[in-house]
DOTILO-966272 format. One line per 3 residues: number of its first residue (from 1); their letters; for each residue x, y, z of C-alpha. Coordinates in pm, 1 decimal, decimal comma. Layout:
BEGIN
NUM> a> X Y Z  ...;
//
This chain:
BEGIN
1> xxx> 680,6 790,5 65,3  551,9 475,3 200,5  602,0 54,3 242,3;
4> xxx> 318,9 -186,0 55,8  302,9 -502,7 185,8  -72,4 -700,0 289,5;
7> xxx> -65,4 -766,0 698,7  -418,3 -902,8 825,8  -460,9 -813,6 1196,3;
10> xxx> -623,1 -1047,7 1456,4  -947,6 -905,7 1374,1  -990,4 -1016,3 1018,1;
13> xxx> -902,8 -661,1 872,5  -609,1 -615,0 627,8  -393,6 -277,8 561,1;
16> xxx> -156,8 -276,0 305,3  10,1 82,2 357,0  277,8 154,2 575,8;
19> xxx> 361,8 495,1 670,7  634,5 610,1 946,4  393,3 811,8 1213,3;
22> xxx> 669,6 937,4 1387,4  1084,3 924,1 1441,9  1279,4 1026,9 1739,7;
25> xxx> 1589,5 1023,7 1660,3  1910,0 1024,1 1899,5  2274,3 1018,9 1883,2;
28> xxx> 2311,3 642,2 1795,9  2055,1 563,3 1584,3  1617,7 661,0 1583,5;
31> xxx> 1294,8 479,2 1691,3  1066,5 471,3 1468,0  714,8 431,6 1496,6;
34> xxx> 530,3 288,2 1130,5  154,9 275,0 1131,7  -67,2 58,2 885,4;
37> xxx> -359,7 179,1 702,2  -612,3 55,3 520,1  -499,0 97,8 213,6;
40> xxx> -304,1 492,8 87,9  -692,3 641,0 31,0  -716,7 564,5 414,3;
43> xxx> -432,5 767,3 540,2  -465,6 1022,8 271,0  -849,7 1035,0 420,7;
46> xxx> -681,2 1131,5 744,0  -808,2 752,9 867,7  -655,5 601,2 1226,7;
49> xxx> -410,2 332,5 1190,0  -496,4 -10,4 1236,6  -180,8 -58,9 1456,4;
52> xxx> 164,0 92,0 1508,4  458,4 -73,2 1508,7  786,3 39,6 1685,8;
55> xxx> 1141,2 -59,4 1553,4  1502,7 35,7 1707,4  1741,5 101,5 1453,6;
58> xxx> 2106,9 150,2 1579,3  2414,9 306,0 1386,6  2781,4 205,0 1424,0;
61> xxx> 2865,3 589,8 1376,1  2683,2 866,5 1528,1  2455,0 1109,4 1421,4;
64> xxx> 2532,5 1509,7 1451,5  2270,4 1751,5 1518,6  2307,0 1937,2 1173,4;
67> xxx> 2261,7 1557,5 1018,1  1899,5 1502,3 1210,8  1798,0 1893,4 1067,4;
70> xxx> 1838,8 1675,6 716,7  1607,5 1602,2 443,8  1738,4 1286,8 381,9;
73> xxx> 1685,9 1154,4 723,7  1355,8 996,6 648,3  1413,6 830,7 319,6;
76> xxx> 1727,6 743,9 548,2  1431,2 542,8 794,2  1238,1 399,3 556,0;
79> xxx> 1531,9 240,0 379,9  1652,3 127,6 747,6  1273,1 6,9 789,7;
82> xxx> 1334,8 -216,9 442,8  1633,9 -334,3 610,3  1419,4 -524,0 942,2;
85> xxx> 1315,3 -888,8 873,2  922,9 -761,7 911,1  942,8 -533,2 629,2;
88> xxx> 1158,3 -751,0 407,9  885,2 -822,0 111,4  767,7 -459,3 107,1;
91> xxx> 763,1 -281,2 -168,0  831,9 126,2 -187,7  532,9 374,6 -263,0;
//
């Protein structure tokens, strides 16, 4: 599970994949931290990110305990992620 979409870095380099690096969720709502790779070979080759990106997602309700002990949680975040104007033209892989 993944985002596509082409972001070219200061440098010249350009990653295409997307892949959440790490969540910390809370009662309101989760951080979570996406980093871009190369391209899928990249982070399948155990490459570094280019960058990370942090986004703050907030929920009107509240999480439970036995809800962040759920599968579903991070198809949960990457459908938030889809939600934030930067990932707005990416694509699910």
């Amino acid at each position: 599970m993944a985002l596509q979409f082409t972001q070219e870095m200061s440098t010249g380099t350009t990653g295409n994949y997307w892949k959440i690096t790490a969540v910390n969720w809370h009662l309101a709502g989760a951080n979570i931290k996406v980093g871009l790779y190369v391209d899928a070979a990249a982070r399948a080759a155990d490459k570094a990110p280019l960058c990370i990106k942090s986004f703050d997602i907030e929920e009107d309700g509240y999480f439970s305990a036995s809800d962040m002990e759920d599968s579903y949680l991070l198809p949960y975040a990457y459908a938030r992620l889809k939600e934030e104007v930067f990932f707005s033209t990416a694509t699910d892989v």
